[in-house]
N, C-alpha and C positions, 0 to 999 in steps of 0.2 A: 322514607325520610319525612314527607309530610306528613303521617299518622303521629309520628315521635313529637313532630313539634306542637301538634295536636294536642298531645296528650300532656307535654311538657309546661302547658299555656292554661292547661286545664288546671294539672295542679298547683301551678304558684296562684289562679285564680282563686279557686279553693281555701288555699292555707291564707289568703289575704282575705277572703270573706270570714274565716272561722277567726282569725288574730282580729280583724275588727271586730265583732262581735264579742268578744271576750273582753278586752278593750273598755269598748264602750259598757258593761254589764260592771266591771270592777272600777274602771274609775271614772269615765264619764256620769254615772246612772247618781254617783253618789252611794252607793249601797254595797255591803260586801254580800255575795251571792255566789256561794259553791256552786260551782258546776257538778248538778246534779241530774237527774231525772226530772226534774220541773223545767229543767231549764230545756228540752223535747218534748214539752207539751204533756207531761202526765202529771195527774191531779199530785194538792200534796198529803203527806204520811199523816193516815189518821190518826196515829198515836200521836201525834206533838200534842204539846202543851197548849192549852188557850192562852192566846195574848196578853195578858192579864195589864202589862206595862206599855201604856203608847209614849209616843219619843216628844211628846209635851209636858212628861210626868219626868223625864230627865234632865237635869241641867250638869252640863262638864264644865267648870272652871280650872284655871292652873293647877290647884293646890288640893281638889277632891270632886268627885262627883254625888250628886244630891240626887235622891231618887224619892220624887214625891205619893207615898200610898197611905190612906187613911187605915188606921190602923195595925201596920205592920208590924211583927215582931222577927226577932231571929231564932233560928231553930239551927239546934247541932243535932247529928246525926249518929245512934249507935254503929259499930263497926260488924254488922250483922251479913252483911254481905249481898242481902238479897236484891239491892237496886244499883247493883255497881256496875257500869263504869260509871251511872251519875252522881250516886250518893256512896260517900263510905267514911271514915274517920275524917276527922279534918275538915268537912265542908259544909259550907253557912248556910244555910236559907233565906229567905224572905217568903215565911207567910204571914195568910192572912184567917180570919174568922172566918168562914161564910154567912150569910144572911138567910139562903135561899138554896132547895135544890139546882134552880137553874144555875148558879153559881158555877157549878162540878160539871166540867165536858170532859169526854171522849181522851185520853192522852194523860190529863191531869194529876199530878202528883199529891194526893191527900194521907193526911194523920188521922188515925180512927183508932176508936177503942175497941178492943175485944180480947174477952178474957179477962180485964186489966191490964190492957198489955195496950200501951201505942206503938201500932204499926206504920210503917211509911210505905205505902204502894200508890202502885198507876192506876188511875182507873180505865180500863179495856170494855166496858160498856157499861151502858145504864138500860134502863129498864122501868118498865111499872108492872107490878102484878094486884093483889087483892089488901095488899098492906101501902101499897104507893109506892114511891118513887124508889130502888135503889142501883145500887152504883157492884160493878164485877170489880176485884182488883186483881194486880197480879206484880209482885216483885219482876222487874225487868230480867232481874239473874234466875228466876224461880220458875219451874216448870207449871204450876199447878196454882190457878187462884183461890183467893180467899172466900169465894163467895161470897153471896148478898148480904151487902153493906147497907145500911139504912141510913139517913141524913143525921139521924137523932147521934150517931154514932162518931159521926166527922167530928175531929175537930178543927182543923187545920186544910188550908190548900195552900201550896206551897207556888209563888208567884214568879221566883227569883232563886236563882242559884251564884253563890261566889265560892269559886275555889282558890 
């Protein structure tokens, strides 16, 4: 009988520690945050995107939301398939030019020429070898990357997505 109540005391403590904590993470923190693997202490997914947007560069009033980036344009997207579930008919972008290799990290969604052809991939690494800097892509749906991309090639990094 005493083990049970033991045990009974354990878990309402338990599920009151994990309901606070969850709680606190969604609407105390201010912040919406999936309960993910970050949220157990493991690093986060090196493929995201770089930050490109901080929430000083946003203002929300009643009537629309204003997103401040020097530069920006929008970009539609062919219905090619190779980056979907993120990209496929129908979905806007917000890029932008790059300036600079440093520009392009790890995750990154860039427009690059090759062939004459603009591509839209991730970039899954960068590199230097005896020509300098370039960038691995790889369509998110796509088995197989594009190999080395050069900077001269970029045209586009892609900052912002509305669907």
């Amino acid at each position: 009988m005493k083990i049970s109540g033991i045990v009974k005391i354990s878990i309402i403590f338990l599920v009151g520690f994990l309901m606070a904590n969850i709680v606190n993470l969604y609407f105390i923190s201010g912040f919406e945050m999936p309960l993910s693997l970050d949220y157990f202490g493991f690093s986060e997914n090196p493929s995201a995107p770089f930050d490109f947007i901080n929430e000083e560069q946003i203002k929300i009033y009643n009537d629309r939301i204003v997103i401040f980036i020097d530069g920006a344009s929008i970009s539609r997207y062919a219905p090619t398939g190779s980056m979907k579930p993120v990209l496929d008919k129908g979905s806007n972008g917000i890029r932008i030019v790059p300036k600079s290799e440093k520009e392009i990290h790890i995750g990154d969604i860039i427009t690059f020429r090759k062939d004459n052809y603009l591509i839209v991939h991730r970039v899954i690494d960068k590199g230097t070898d005896s020509e300098g800097v370039y960038f691995i892509t790889k369509g998110d749906n796509n088995d197989i990357s594009d190999g080395k991309i050069r900077f001269k090639d970029v045209e586009y990094i892609t900052v912002g997505m509305i669907w």
